[in-house]
C-alpha positions in Angstrom: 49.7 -56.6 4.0 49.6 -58.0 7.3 47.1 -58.2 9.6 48.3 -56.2 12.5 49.6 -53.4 9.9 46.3 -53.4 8.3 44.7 -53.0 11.6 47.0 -49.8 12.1 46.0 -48.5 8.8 42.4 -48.5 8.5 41.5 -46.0 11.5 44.2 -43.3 9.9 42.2 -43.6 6.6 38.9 -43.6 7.8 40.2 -40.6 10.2 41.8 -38.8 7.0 38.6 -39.3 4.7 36.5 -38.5 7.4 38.3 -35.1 8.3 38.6 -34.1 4.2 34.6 -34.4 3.8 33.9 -32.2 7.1 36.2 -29.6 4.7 33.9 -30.1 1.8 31.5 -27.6 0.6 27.7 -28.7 2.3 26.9 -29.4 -1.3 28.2 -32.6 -0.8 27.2 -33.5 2.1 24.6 -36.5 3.4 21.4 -34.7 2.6 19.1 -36.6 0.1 20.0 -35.1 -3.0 16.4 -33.9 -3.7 16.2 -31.6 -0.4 16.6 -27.9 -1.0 17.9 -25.9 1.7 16.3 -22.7 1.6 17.8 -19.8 3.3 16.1 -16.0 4.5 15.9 -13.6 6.5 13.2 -11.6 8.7 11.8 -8.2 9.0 11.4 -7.7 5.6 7.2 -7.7 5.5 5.5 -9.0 3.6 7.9 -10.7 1.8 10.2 -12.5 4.4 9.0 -12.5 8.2 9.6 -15.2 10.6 6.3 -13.4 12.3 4.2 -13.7 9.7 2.2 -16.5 8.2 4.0 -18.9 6.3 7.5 -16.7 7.2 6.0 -14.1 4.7 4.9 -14.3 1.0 8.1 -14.5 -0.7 8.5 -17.6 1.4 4.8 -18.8 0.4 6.0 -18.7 -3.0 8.7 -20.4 -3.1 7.8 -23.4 -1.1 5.0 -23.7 -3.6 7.4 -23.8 -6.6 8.9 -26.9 -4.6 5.6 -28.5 -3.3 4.7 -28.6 -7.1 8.3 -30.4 -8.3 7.4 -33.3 -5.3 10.8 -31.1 -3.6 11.0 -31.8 0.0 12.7 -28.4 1.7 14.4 -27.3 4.5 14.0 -23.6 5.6 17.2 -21.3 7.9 15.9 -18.1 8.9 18.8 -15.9 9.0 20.8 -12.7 9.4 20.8 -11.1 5.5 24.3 -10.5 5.4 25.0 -14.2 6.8 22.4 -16.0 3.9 24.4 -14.9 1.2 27.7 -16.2 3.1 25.4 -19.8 3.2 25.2 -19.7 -0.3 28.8 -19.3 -1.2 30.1 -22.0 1.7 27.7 -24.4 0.9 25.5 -24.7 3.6 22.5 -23.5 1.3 20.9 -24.5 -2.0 19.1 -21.2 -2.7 18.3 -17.6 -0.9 15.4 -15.6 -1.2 14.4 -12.8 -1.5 17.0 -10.5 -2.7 17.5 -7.6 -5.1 20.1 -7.2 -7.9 23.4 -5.6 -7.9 26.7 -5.6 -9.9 28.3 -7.2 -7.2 25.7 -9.7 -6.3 25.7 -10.5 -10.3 29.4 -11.6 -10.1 28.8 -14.1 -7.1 25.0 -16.0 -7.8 22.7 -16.3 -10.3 19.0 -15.2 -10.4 16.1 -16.6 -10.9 12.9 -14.9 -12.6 11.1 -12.4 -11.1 9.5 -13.5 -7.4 7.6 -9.8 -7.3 8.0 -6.5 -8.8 8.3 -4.3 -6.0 8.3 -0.2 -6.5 11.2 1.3 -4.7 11.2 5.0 -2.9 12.6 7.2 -0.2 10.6 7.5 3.0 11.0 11.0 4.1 8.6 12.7 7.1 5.6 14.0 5.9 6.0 17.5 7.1 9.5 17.9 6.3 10.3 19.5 2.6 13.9 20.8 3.0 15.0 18.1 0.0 16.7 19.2 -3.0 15.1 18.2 -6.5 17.3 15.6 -7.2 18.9 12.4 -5.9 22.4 13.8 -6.7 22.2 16.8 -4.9 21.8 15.2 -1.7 24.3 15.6 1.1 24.6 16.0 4.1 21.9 13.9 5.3 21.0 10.9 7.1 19.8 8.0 5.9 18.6 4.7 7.5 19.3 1.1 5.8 19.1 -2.0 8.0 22.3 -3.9 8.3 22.4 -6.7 5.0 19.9 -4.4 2.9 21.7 -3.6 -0.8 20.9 -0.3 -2.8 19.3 -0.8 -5.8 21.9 0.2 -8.4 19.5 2.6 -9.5 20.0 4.3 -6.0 23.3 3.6 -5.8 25.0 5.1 -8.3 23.2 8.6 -8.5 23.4 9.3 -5.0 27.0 10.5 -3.2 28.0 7.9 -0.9 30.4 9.8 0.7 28.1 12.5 1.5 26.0 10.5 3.3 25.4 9.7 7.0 24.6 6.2 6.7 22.8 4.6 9.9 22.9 1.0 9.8 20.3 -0.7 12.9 19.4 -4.3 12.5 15.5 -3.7 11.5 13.7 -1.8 9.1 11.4 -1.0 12.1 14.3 0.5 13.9 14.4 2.6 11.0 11.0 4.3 10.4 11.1 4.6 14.3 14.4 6.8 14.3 12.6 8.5 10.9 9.9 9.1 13.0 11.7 10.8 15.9 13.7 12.9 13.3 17.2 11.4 14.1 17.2 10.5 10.0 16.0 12.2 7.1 15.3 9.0 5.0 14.4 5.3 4.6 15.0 3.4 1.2 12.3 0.8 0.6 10.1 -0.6 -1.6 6.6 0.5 -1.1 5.4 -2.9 0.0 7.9 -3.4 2.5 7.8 0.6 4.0 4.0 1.0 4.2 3.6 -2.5 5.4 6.3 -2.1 8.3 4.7 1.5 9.4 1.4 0.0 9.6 1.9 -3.0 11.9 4.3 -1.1 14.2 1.9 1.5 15.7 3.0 4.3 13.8 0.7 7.0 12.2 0.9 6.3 8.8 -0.3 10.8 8.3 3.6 11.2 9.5 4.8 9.9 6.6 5.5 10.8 3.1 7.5 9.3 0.0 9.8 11.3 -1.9 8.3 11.8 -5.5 12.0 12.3 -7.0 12.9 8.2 -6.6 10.1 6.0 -7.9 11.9 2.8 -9.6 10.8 -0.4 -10.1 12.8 -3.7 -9.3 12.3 -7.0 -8.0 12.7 -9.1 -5.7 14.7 -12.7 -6.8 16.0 -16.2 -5.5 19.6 -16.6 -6.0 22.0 -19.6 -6.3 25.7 -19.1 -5.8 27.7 -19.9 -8.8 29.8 -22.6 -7.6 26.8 -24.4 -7.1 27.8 -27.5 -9.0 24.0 -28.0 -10.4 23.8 -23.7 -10.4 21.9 -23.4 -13.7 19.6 -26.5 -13.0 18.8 -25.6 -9.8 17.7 -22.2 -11.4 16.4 -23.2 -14.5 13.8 -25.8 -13.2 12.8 -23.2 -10.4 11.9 -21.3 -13.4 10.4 -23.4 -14.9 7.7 -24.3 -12.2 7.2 -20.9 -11.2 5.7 -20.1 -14.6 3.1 -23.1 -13.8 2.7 -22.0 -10.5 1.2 -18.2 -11.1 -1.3 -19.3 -13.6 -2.8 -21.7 -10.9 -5.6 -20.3 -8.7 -3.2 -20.2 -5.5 -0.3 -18.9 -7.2 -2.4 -15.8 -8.1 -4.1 -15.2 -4.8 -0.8 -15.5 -3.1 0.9 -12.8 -5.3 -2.0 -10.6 -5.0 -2.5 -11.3 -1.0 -0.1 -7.8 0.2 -1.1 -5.4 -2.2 -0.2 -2.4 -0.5 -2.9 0.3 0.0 -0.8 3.2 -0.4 
């Protein structure tokens, strides 16, 4: 090949190869191959709050799972619904925290447990016009942040097209319209609803959960399944977190929130 005609072709390839790796999945791209990007959201106390210490316990936890594997990390604080979407384009290695569903199931895999959490409906304290079960409710408003799932559990006993679903950006916004009486109910883990309720200024006396829904979940990091290294990446998480709650941090940290109510 000539020297002028190797001079032509060299930029093109470079040009080519260069466009084809801005296409590939962030997987692949120049990050040291040991950094974990960590991806999460806010306003979900105390588990995941860029206000809070440490961006909240959840995010506490997992950092320390990666301190103790010598990990380095890099942390995106994020729109829920957008985290997941990181995951499955490849700009993140893992998310946390999030609940199950069937859907979620299909698209990432799950770690162990990160918390057991007890989920409930938030109702106002003086108002008892419910019926005695979940599947008898219609006709009523409910509040769920935009990028919060349903447990399953909720999910499928309740009649989604009965419902008047209000969808604001924070779970704040919802116990604050719950409070005004522009919705009936709040879905939350106990945790997350007393917590939020108590460092907003609210009166805690004007509100109630609904004894008909008590079930208990959890709270999980998840790795899409394209991942190329999916299962390691989840398996040695697992791994370490096992060693990290029987340490002295590990315990105080999980036991830091416990919720009063």
């Amino acid at each position: 090949m000539g020297r002028s005609r190797l001079a032509r072709f060299l930029p093109r390839r470079f040009l080519a190869v260069l466009f084809v790796g801005l296409l590939l999945p962030g997987w692949l791209s120049a990050e040291p191959a040991s950094l974990i990007r960590m991806v999460t959201g806010s306003d979900y106390p105390p588990f995941a709050d860029k206000a809070m210490p440490g961006q909240g316990i959840a995010t506490e936890l997992v950092r320390m799972v990666y301190r103790e594997r010598n990990q380095p990390t890099k942390l995106t604080i994020t729109p829920w619904n957008r985290a997941l979407r990181d995951l499955k384009t490849g700009r993140a290695d893992v998310a946390f925290p999030f609940v199950p569903s069937f859907e979620r199931h299909r698209e990432f895999l799950f770690s162990d447990p990160l918390f057991h959490v007890q989920s409930t409906m938030f109702r106002r304290h003086d108002d008892h016009a419910f019926p005695e079960s979940l599947e008898a409710l219609s006709d009523v408003r409910i509040c769920r942040p935009t990028g919060y799932a349903l447990i399953p559990q909720l999910r499928y006993r309740l009649q989604m097209d009965e419902i008047d679903w209000v969808r604001p950006q924070t779970m704040k916004s919802c116990f604050n319209m719950l409070r005004l009486d522009r919705v009936d109910m709040v879905p939350s883990n106990r945790r997350t609803g007393w917590y939020t309720i108590d460092h907003s200024g609210m009166d805690p006396s004007l509100f109630a959960t609904w004894p008909v829904f008590e079930e208990e979940t959890a709270l999980y990091l998840v790795v899409s399944r394209d991942h190329p290294e999916a299962r390691r990446v989840v398996r040695e998480f697992n791994q370490t977190l096992r060693q990290v709650r029987e340490t002295e941090a590990g315990r105080a940290l999980i036991n830091r929130y416990r919720s009063p109510h």
